[in-house]
C-alpha positions in Angstrom: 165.6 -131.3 -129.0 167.1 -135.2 -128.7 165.4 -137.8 -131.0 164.6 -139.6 -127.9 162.8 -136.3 -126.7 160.8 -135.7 -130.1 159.9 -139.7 -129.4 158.7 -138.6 -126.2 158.5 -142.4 -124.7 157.4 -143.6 -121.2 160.8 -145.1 -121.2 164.4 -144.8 -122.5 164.2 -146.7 -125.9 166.2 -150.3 -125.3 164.2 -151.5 -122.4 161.7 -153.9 -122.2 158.1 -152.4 -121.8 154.6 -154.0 -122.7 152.5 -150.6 -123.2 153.3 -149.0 -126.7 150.9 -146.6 -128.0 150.2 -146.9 -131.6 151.3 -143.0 -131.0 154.2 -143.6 -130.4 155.2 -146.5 -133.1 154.2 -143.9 -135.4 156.2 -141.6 -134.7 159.1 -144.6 -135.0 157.8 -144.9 -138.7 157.9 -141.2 -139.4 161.8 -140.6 -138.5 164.5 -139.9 -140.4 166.1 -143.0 -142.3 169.3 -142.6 -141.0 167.8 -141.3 -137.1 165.7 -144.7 -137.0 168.4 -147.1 -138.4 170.8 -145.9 -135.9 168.2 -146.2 -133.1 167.6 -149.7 -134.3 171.3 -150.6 -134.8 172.2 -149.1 -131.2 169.0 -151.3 -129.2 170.2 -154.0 -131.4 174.0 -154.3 -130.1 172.5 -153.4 -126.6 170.5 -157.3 -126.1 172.4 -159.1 -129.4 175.7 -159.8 -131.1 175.2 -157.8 -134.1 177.5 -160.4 -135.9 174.8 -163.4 -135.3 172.4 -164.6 -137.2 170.4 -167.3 -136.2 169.7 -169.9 -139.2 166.6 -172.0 -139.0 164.8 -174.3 -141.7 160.8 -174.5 -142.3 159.2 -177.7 -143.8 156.0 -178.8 -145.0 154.9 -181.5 -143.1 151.2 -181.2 -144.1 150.8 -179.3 -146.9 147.7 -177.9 -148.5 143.6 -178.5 -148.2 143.3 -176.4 -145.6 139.8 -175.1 -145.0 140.6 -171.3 -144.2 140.5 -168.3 -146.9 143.7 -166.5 -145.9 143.7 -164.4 -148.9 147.8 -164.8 -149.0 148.3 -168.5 -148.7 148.2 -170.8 -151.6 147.3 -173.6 -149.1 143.7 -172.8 -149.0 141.7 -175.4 -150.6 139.3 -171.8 -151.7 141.6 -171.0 -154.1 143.6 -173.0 -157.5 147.0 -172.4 -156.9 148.0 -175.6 -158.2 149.3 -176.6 -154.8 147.6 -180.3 -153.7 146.6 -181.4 -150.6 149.0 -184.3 -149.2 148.6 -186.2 -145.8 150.9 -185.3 -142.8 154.3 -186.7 -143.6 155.7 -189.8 -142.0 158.0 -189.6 -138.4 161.1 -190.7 -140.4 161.0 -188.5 -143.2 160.6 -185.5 -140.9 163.7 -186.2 -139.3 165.8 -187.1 -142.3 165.3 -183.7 -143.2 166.0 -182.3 -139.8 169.5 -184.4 -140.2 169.8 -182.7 -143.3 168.9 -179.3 -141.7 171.1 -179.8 -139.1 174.1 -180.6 -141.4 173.3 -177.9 -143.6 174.1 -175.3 -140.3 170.4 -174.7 -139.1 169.9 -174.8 -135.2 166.1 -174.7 -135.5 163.5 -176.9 -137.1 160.3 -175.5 -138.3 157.2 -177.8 -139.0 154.4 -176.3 -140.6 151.0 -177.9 -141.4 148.0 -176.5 -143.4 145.3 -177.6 -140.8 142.6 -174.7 -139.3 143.0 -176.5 -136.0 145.0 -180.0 -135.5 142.9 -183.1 -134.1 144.4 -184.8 -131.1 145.8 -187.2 -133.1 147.6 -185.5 -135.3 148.7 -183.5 -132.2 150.1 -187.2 -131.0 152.1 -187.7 -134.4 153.6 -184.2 -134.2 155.0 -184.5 -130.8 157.0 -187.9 -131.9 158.4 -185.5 -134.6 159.4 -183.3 -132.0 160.9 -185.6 -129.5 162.6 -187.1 -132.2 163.9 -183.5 -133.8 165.3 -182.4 -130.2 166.6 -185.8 -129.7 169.1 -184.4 -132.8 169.9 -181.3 -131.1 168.1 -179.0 -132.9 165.4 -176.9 -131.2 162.0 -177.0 -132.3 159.4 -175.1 -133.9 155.5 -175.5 -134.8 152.9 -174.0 -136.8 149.8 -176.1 -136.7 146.6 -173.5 -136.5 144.7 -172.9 -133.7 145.3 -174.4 -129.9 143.5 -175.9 -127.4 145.0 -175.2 -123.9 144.8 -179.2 -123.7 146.9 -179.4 -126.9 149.2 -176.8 -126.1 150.4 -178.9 -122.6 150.6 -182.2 -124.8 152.9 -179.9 -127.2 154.9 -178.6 -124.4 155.3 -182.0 -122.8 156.8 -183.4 -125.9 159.5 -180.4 -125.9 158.2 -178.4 -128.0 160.4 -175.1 -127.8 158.3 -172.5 -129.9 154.7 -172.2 -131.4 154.5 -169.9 -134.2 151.1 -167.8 -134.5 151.0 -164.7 -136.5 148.3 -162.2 -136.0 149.1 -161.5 -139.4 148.3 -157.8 -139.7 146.5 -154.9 -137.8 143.3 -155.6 -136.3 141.4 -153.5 -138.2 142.5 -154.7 -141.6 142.2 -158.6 -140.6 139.0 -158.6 -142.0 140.2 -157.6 -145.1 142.5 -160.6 -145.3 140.7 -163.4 -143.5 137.1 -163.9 -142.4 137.6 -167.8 -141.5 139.0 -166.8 -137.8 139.1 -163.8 -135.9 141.6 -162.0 -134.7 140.7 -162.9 -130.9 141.1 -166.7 -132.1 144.8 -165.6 -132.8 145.2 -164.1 -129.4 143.4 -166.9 -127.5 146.0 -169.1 -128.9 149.0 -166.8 -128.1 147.4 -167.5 -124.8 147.3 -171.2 -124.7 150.8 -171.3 -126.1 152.0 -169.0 -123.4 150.1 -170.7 -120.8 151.8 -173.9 -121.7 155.4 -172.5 -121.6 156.2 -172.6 -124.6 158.3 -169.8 -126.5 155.3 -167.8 -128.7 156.9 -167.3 -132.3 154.4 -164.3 -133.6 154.6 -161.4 -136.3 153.4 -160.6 -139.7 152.9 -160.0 -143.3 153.1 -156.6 -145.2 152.5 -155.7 -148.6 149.1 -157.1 -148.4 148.1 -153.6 -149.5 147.9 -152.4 -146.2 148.6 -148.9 -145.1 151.3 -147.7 -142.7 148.7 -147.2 -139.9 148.0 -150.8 -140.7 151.4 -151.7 -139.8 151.7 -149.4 -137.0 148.7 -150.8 -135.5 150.4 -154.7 -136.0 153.9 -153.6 -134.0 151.3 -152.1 -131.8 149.6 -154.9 -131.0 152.6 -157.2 -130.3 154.5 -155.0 -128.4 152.0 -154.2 -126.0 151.1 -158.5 -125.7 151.7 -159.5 -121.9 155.1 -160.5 -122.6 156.9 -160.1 -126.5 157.1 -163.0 -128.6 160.3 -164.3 -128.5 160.7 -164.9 -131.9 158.8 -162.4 -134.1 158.9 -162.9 -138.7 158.4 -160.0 -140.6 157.2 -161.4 -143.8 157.2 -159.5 -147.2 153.8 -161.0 -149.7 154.7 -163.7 -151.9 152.3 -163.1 -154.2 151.0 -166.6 -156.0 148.6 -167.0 -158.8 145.2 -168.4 -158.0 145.7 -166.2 -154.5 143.2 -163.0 -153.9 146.8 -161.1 -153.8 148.2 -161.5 -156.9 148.7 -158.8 -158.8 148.6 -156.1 -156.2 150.7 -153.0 -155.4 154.3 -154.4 -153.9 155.7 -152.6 -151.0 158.5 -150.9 -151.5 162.3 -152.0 -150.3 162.7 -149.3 -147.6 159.1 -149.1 -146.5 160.0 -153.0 -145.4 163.0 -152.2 -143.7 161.4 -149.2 -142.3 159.0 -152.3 -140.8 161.8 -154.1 -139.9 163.6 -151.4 -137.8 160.2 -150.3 -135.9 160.1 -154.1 -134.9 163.6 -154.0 -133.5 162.7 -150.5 -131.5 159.7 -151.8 -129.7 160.0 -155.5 -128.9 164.6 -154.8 -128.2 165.1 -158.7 -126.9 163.2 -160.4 -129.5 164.6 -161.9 -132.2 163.2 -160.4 -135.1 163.4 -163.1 -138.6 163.6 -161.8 -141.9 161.0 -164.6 -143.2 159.0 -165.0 -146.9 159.9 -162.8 -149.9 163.2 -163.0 -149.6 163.8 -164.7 -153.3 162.7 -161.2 -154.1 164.9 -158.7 -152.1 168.1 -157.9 -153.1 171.0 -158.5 -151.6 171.1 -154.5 -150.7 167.6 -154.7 -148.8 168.5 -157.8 -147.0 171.9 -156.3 -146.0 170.0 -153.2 -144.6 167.2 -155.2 -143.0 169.9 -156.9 -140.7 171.4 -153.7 -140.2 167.9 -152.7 -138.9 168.4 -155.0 -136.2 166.7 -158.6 -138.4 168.9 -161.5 -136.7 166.9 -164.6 -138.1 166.6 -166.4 -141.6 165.2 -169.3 -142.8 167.2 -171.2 -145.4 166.3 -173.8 -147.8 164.6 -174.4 -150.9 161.1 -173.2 -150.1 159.0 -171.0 -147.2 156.3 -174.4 -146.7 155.3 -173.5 -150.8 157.0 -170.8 -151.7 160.6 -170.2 -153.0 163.2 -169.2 -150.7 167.0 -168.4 -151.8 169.2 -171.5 -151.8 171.5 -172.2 -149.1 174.4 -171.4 -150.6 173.2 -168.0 -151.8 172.9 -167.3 -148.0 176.0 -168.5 -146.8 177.4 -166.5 -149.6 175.6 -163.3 -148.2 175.9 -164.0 -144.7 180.1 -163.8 -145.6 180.2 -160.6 -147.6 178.4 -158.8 -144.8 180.9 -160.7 -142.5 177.7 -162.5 -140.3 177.9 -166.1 -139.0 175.7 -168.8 -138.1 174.5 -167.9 -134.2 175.3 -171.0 -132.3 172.2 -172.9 -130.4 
């Protein structure tokens, strides 16, 4: 018997389809090592230069005080992380460091605030950050919290190109992570986003001591969305002092890999990023997860609040494994 006949899908594996069963994603996770890494590098080369990787840059422009309990995020004003709550940043400063991103070889810009749910206004300041980030050629990214249909059309207006949104984990263990927002807010705000037109940026974290059906049931869940998010992180816990987290049991390398490649396999056109925890991987799991089909890095000092390998420790990486920039 074929591994594509012990998979047993609705479809050859490499096309586009939007009804996964948590069956078969499971039976993704359960292959071989070397059966699913060849599966994921194959679908890879099938919809992406496997040479590419896309570089893009996150930045805080509101950081900390937020009013949610994400049991991960030392941005929660529940928890003493040590992080302090600051007021959104200024238009100019924002796109200094959008000049600087730019310069540095990033063709996307990431702003991140710590808000459950912006207020008009601050919806108004974020879209002059925007107009004035694609005015520099970069595209644009936004993670704010929670949407408004209303506030998704201003965003879109502005130029907004993506709207990051993760669901975070599977929906039966959301509760264990977050009781501040449900998991149909998430969705209703994939909606809006969608709705709008603009790109939906949506994945993950593991190694919040989740199980694998846990993470099954997460690739599950956004493969089988209306249409894949075009962009989808796979983060890896940072664990921070002060944060519910700390001090659980890491996931191991391969397990995250393993997550990686399953990713690759169900949503084939999306690109997948290789997001937080990477100050922690080695070089060797970070080589294998862009063999498992991961064509997407931040750079730069931090992940919003977290560290995050200096550029030049990338670039270094990136030309070992023989990768380059992917051009806008």
């Amino acid at each position: 018997m074929s591994l594509a006949e012990s998979l047993s899908p609705r479809a050859p594996l490499g096309l586009v389809r939007n009804d996964w069963t948590r069956e078969e994603i499971r039976a993704l996770f359960a292959l071989p090592f070397p059966d699913l890494m060849f599966e994921a590098q194959r679908i890879h080369r099938m919809h992406f230069d496997p040479g590419e990787v896309q570089i893009s840059t996150l930045l805080s422009i509101k950081t900390g005080g937020c009013p949610e309990d994400c049991a991960y995020c030392p941005q929660s004003a529940k928890y003493d992380t040590g992080v302090k709550a600051e007021k959104l940043m200024s238009v100019p400063a924002v796109l200094a460091e959008a000049r600087a991103a730019k310069a540095g070889g990033a063709s996307r810009f990431c702003m991140g605030a710590a808000w459950r749910e912006p207020k008009d206004r601050d919806v108004e300041n974020v879209c002059a950050m925007i107009e004035g980030v694609k005015a520099l050629g970069l595209e644009t990214c936004a993670t704010l919290g929670m949407l408004t249909r209303k506030q998704a059309q201003r965003l879109k207006q502005s130029g907004l190109d993506y709207y990051n949104h993760n669901l975070d984990t599977s929906p039966e263990f959301y509760g264990e992570i977050i009781t501040t927002r449900t998991y149909r807010d998430r969705l209703d705000t994939l909606d809006a986003v969608r709705e709008a037109g603009i790109n939906v940026c949506c994945g993950g974290i593991v190694g919040m001591g989740e199980g694998t059906e846990d993470r099954v049931g997460m690739i599950a869940t956004l493969a089988s969305l209306p249409v894949h998010p075009e962009s989808v992180p796979i983060n890896m816990l940072v664990q921070v002092e002060g944060t519910p987290l700390m001090g659980g049991t890491k996931l191991e390398p391969l397990e995250f890999v393993r997550t990686i490649a399953v990713a690759r396999i169900a949503m084939p056109k999306s690109v997948v990023r290789l997001s937080a925890g990477r100050e922690d991987m080695s070089e060797e799991t970070q080589a294998l997860c862009f063999l498992a089909g991961a064509n997407s890095i931040f750079y730069g000092p931090k992940l919003l609040t977290t560290p995050n390998p200096g550029r030049d420790r990338d670039m270094a990486l990136l030309d070992k494994l023989g990768l380059r920039p992917m051009e806008r």
